[in-house]
C-alpha positions in Angstrom: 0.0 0.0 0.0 1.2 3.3 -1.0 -0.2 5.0 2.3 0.8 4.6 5.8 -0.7 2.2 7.5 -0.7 1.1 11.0 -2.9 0.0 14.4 -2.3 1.4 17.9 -3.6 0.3 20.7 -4.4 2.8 24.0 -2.2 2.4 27.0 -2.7 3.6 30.5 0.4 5.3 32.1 2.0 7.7 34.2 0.3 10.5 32.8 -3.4 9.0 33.6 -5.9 6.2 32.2 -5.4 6.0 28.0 -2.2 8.6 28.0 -0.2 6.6 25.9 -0.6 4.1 22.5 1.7 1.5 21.3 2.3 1.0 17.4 1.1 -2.5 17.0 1.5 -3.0 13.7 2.6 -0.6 11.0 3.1 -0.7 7.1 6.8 -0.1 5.1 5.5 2.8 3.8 5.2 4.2 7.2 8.4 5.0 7.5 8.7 6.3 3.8 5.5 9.2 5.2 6.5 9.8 8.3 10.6 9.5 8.5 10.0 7.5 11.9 11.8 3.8 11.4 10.9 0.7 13.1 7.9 2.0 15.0 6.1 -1.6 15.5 6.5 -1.8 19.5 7.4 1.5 20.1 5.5 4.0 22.3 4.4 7.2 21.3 5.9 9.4 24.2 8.6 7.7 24.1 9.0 8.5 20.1 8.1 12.0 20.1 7.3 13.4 23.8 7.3 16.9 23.4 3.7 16.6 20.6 1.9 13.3 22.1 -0.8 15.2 24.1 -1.7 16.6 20.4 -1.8 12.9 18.9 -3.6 11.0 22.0 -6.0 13.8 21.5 -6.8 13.0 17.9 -6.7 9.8 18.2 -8.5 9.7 21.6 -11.6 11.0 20.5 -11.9 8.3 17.3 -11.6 5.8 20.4 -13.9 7.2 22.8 -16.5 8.2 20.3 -16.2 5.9 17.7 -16.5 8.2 14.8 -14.1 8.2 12.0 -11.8 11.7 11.7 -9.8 13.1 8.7 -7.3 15.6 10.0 -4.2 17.3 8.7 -1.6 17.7 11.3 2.6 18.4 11.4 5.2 15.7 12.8 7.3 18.0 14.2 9.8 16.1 14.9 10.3 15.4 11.3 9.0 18.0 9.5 6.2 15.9 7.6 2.9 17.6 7.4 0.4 14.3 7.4 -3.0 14.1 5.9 -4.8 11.6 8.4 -7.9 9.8 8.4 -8.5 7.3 11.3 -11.2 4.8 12.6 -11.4 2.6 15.6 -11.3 -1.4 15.4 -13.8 -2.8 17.2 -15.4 -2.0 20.5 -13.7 0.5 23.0 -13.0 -2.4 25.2 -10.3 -2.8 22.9 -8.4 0.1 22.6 -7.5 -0.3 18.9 -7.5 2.3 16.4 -6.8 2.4 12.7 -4.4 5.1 11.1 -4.1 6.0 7.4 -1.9 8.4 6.2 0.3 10.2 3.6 3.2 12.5 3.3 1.6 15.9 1.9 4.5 18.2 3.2 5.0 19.4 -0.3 1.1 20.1 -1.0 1.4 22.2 2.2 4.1 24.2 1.7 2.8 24.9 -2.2 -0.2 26.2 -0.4 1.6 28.3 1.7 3.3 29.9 -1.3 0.4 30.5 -2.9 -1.0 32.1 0.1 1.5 34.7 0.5 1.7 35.1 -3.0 -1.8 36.7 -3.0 -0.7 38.1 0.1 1.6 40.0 -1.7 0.0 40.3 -5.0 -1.6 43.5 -4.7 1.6 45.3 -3.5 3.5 43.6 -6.3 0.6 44.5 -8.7 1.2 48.0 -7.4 4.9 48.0 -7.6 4.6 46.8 -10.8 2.4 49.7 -12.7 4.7 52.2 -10.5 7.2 50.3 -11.9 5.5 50.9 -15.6 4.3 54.8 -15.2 8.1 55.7 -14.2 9.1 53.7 -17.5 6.3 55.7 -19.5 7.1 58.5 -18.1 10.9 58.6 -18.5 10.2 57.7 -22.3 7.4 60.5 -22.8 10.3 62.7 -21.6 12.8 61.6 -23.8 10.3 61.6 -26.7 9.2 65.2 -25.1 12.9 66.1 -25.3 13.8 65.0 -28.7 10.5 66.8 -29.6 12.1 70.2 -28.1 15.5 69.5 -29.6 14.0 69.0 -33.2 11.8 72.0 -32.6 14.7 74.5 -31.0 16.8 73.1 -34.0 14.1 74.1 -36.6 13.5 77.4 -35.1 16.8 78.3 -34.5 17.8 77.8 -38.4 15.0 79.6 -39.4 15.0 82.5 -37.3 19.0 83.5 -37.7 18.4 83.1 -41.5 15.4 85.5 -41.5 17.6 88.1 -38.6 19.9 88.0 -40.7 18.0 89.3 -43.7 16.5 92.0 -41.0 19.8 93.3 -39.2 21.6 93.1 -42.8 19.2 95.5 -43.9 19.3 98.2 -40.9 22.6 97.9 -41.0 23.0 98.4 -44.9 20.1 101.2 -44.6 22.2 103.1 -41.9 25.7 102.5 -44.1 24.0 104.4 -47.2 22.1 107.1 -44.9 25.8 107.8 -43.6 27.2 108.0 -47.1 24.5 109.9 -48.3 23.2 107.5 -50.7 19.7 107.2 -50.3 18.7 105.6 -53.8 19.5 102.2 -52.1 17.8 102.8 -48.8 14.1 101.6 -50.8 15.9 98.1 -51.4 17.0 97.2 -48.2 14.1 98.0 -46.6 11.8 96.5 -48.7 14.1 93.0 -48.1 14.2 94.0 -44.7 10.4 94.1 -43.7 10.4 90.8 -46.1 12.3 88.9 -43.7 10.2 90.3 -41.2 6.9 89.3 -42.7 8.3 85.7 -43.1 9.1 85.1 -39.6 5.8 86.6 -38.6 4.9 83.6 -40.7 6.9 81.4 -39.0 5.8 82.2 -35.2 2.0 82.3 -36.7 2.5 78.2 -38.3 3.7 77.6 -34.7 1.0 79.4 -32.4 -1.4 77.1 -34.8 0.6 73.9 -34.5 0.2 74.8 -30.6 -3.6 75.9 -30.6 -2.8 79.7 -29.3 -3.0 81.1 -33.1 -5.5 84.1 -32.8 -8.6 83.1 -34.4 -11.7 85.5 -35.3 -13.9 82.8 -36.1 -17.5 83.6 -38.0 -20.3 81.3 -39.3 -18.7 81.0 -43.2 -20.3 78.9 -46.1 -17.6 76.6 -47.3 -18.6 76.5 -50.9 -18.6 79.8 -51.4 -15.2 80.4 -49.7 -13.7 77.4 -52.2 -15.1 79.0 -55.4 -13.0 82.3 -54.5 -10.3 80.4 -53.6 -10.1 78.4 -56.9 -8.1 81.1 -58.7 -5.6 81.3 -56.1 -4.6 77.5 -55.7 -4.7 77.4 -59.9 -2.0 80.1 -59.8 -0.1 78.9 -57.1 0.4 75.2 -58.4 0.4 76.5 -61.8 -0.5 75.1 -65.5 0.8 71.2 -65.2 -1.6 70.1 -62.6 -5.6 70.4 -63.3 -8.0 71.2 -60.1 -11.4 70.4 -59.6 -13.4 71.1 -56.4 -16.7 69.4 -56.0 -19.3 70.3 -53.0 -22.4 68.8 -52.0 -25.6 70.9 -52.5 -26.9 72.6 -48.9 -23.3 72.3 -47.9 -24.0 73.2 -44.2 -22.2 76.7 -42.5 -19.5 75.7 -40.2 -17.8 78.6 -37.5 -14.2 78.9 -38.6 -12.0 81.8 -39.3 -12.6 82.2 -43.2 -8.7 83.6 -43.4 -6.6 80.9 -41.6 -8.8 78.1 -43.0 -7.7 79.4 -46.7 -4.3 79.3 -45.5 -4.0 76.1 -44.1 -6.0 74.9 -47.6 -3.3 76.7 -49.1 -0.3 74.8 -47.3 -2.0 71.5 -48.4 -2.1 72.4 -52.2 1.4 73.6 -52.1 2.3 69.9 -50.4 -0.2 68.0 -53.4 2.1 70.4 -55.7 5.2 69.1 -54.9 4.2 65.7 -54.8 3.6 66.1 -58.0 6.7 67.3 -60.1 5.4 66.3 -63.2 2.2 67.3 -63.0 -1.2 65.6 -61.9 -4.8 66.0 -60.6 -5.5 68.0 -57.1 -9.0 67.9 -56.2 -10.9 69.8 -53.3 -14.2 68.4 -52.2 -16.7 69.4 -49.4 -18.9 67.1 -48.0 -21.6 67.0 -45.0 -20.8 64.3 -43.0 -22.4 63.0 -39.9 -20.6 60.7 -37.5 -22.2 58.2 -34.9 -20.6 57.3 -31.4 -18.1 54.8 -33.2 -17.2 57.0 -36.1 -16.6 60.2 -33.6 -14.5 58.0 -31.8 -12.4 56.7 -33.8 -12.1 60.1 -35.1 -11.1 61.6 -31.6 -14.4 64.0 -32.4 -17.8 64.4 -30.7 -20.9 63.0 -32.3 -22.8 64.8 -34.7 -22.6 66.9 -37.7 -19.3 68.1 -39.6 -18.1 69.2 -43.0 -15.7 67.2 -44.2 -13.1 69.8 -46.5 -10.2 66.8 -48.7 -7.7 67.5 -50.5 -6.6 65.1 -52.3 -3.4 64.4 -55.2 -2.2 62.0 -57.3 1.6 62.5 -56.2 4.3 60.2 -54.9 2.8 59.7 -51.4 3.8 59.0 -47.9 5.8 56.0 -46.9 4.3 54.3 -44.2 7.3 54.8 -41.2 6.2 58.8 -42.2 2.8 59.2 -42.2 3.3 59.1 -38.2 5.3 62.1 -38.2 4.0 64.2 -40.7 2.1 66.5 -38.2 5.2 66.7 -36.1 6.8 70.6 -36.6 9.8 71.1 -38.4 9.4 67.2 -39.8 9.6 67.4 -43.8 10.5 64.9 -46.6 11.1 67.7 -49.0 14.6 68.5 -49.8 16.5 71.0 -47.7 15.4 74.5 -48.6 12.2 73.3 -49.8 10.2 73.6 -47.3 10.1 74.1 -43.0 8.1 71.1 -41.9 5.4 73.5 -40.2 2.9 73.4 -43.0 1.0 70.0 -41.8 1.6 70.8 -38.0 0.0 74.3 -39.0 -3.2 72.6 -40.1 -3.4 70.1 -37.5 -3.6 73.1 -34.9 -5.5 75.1 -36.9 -7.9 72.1 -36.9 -8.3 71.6 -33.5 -8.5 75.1 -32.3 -11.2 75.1 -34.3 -13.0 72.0 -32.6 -11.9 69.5 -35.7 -9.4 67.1 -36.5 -7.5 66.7 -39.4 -6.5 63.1 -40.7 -4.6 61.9 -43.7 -4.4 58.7 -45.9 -1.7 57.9 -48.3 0.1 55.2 -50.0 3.9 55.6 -51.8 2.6 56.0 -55.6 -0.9 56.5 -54.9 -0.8 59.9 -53.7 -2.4 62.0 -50.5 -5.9 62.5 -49.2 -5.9 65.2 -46.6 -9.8 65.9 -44.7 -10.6 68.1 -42.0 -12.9 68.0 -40.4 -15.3 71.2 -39.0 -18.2 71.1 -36.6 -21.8 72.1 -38.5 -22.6 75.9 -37.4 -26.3 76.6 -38.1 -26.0 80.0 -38.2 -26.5 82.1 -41.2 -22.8 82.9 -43.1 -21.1 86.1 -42.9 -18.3 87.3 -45.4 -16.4 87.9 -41.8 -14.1 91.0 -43.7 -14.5 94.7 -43.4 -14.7 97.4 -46.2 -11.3 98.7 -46.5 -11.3 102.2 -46.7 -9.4 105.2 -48.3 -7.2 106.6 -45.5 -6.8 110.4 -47.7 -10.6 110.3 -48.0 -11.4 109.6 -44.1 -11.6 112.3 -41.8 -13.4 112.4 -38.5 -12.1 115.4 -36.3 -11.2 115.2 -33.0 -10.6 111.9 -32.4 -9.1 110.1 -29.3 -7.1 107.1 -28.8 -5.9 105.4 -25.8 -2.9 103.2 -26.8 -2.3 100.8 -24.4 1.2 98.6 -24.4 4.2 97.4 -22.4 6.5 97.3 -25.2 8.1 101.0 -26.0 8.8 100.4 -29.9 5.4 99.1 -30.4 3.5 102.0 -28.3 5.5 104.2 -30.7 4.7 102.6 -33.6 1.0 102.8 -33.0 1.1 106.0 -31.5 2.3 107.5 -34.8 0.4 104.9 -37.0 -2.6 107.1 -36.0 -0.7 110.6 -36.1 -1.0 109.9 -39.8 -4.2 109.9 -39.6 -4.2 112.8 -37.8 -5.9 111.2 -34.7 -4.7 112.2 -31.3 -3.5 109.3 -28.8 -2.5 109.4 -25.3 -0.6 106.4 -24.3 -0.6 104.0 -21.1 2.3 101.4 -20.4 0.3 98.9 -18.0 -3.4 98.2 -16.8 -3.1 100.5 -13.6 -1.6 103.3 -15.6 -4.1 102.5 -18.5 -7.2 103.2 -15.5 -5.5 106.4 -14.4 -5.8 108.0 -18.3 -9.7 107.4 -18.2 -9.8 109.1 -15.2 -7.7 112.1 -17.0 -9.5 111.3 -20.6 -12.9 110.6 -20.3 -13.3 111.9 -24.2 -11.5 108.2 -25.2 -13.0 107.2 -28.7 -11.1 104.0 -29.4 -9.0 101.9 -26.9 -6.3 100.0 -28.8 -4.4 97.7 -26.2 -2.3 94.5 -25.7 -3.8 91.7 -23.9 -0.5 90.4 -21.8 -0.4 93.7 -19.4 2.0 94.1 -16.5 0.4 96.1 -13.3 -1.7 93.1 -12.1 -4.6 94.1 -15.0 -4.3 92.2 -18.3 -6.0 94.4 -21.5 -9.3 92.2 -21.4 -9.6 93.7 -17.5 -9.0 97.3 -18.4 -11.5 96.7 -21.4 -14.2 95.7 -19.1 -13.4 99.1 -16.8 -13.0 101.2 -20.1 -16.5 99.6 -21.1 -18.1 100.4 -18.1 -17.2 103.6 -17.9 -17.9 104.6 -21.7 -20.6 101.9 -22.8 -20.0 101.1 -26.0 -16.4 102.1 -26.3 -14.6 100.4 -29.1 -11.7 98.0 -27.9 -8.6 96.9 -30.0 -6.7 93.8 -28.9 -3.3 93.9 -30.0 -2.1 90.5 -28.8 1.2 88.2 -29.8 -1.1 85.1 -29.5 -4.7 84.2 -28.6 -5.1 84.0 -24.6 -8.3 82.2 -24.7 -9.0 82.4 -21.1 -7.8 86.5 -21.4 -10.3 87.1 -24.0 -12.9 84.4 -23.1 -15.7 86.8 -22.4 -15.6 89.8 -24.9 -13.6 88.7 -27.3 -16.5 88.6 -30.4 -18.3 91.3 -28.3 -19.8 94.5 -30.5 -17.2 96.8 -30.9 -14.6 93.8 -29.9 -11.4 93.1 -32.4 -8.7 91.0 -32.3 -5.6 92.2 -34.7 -2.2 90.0 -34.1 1.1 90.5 -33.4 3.5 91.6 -35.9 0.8 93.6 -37.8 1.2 96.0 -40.6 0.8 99.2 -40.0 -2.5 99.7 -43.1 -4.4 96.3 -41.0 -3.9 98.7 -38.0 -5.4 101.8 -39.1 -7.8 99.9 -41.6 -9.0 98.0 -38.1 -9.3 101.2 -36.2 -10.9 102.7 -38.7 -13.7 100.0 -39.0 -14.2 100.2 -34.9 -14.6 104.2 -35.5 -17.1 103.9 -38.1 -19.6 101.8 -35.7 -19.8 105.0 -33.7 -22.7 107.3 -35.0 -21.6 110.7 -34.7 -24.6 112.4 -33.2 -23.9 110.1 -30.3 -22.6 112.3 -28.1 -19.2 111.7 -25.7 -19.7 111.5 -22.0 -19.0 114.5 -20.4 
């Protein structure tokens, strides 16, 4: 028998009536179970004495009651955990008892492991996604860091080419003045504010890539804006490649700015263009589009209703370890010089400032499809531009501007902006200072300020004084990029623009001018 086997019978001794057993027969494998040899004859307290009373108490009971036990129990003295199941022989009269048992030391201590293990488990469990967020987070940083290294990189080649165009020139213009030759001034400055413009451009492609571009956004009618926008894409992509835009009818409004959506239509034509050196076919569609909860979703959008805007070429296309990156800044394909890897990033802000996503598709030799996406506005469209008007021809006398800016040079600039058009300005360097002129000028017909103020009052705060104290005043915000949370509350207000940082001088007085001419002029000023 595999088990051990064997038959005690009760004893009385010194330690009272049936406080000892003698091991009257017993098995081979006994001694294979228990590690106890030669136990036939032997006593229990005189095998192990310091754990009989636990034994004769098992054992006892079987005796006395006559009912059968299983029991699992440790033989100290050997270390064998025993699984036991015992019955008594015969009547109690004599004192025999059965024992079968087997060697489960290793089933024991198996449980035990187990047992701590999910003792442990949740700490490990714990230690473990610690373990995991401090590895994701160390790579998020190095990815954040080579992010900011390719960035810094692009920035910095870009912006010492274009200051070198723009110190070149001062420093050519003020080299001729001194010389007296002034027939060469006209060219320097003209590739002087050039420069200029461009990096303007620049900083503008990566306020949109970050979502702080300075939006005016106004309920526009997509189809429309792509029929006068036809022209320019045919020019700028020129005679080898045909384009066709098709629209569905009742293509629905959507609230975008009109201008930057052009633009970053315009950075994906001049992509399709060079993808296609030898010519091809660019096409621009519009389509009304709504998504469910699985669509949205896999679209990183909210359910409902968009207008889908593609532009789509027949060009070389993307190669699949690419199309990952192609929203990342500064990342291009083109060849060096031909382009500053901001147009794509551009959109994608542009995109999702505006509450849409942009996505793209493309195989190597089967060209690009490019679609944003734009939320469904149902408001009526607005052309969202203002008359220019004819500076000689406007006059309006005795006008008053408060010009409102921490920067010196740009206060300056402004200020004398609007001396040409012979409007007087009194000037403020900081919200608290800005509050003190209202209390001097209360005849203020225009306030023109920056939104980032020092003083403890940004510009959006001084507006909401100015407006207060002269309902109806026209504001100006003059701003380096959009602080949503600055201009949350008035920024599409009546009377309310929003001009950005670098500006040209006309956009300035052509904005100023469109504020003034909401004023009708038998209103009269406060007193």
């Amino acid at each position: 028998m595999d088990d051990g086997f064997c038959v005690i019978e009760f004893l009385d001794g010194p330690h009272g009536p049936l406080s000892d057993y003698l091991h009257v027969i017993a098995n081979d494998a006994y001694e294979r179970h228990t590690g106890i040899p030669h136990v036939v004859g032997q006593r229990l307290r005189d095998m192990v004495p310091d754990e009989a009373d636990d034994w004769i108490a098992f054992y006892g009971k079987v005796l006395q009651s006559g009912e059968p036990i299983r029991f699992r129990n440790e033989l100290v003295a050997t270390g064998r955990h025993l699984e036991v199941s015992s019955f008594r022989l015969g009547s109690f009269e004599k004192r025999l008892v059965a024992v079968l048992f087997k060697d489960v030391t290793d089933k024991v201590r198996a449980e035990v492991a187990l047992h701590q293990l999910n003792e442990t488990l949740e700490q490990r469990v714990a230690d473990a996604l610690l373990q995991r967020e401090q590895a994701e987070a160390a790579l998020r940083q190095a990815q954040k860091m080579e992010a900011v290294g390719q960035l810094t990189g692009g920035l910095a080649h870009d912006f010492n080419n274009l200051l070198a165009g723009i110190t070149g020139s001062f420093e050519m213009i003020a080299r001729r003045i001194d010389q007296g030759r002034f027939s060469d001034v006209g060219r320097y400055v003209a590739a002087g504010l050039g420069a200029a413009r461009r990096a303007a451009s620049l900083t503008h492609r990566l306020l949109s890539f970050s979502r702080r571009q300075t939006l005016s956004p106004r309920p526009t009618a997509i189809d429309s804006l792509l029929a006068d926008f036809l022209e320019l894409v045919q020019r700028t992509v020129g005679p080898e490649i045909s384009v066709t835009t098709c629209c569905d009818n009742g293509l629905w409004p959507t609230l975008v700015d009109a201008n930057q959506l052009e633009s970053a239509l315009l950075n994906l034509c001049i992509n399709a263009r060079d993808a296609m050196p030898e010519g091809g076919l660019l096409t621009i569609d519009a389509l009304n589009i709504s998504l469910g909860e699985g669509d949205a979703h896999e679209r990183s959008l909210q359910p409902g209703d968009y207008v889908a805007i593609t532009v789509s070429d027949t060009g070389v296309g993307i190669s699949p370890q690419d199309i990952d990156r192609v929203f990342e800044p500064f990342f291009t394909t083109k060849p060096i010089g031909r382009g500053t890897g901001l147009g794509l990033s551009m959109v994608y802000g542009f995109a999702r400032q505006s509450n849409g996503i942009v996505r793209v598709r493309s195989q190597p030799g089967s060209g690009t499809r490019v679609r944003i996406y734009l939320p469904r506005h149902d408001a009526p469209a607005e052309s969202g531009t203002f008359e220019r008007v004819d500076r000689v021809q406007y006059a309006r006398k005795g006008v008053k501007i408060l010009v409102v800016d921490d920067e010196p040079s740009v206060r300056m600039m402004m200020v004398d902006a609007f001396g040409l058009l012979d409007f007087d300005c009194v000037e403020a360097h900081d919200g608290p200072s800005a509050i003190a002129m209202l209390d001097q000028h209360h005849e203020i017909d225009l306030m023109v300020t920056d939104v980032g103020l020092p003083g403890g009052l940004n510009g959006r705060q001084v507006a909401d004084e100015a407006r207060r104290r002269i309902p109806g005043l026209p504001v100006l915000f003059v701003t380096g990029y959009a602080d949503r949370v600055a201009l949350q509350n008035n920024a599409f207000d009546p009377g309310i623009a929003v001009l950005t940082k670098p500006f040209a001088i006309d956009d300035l007085q052509q904005q100023a001018i469109a504020l003034l001419d909401q004023i009708k002029p038998e209103n009269p000023k406060p007193a």
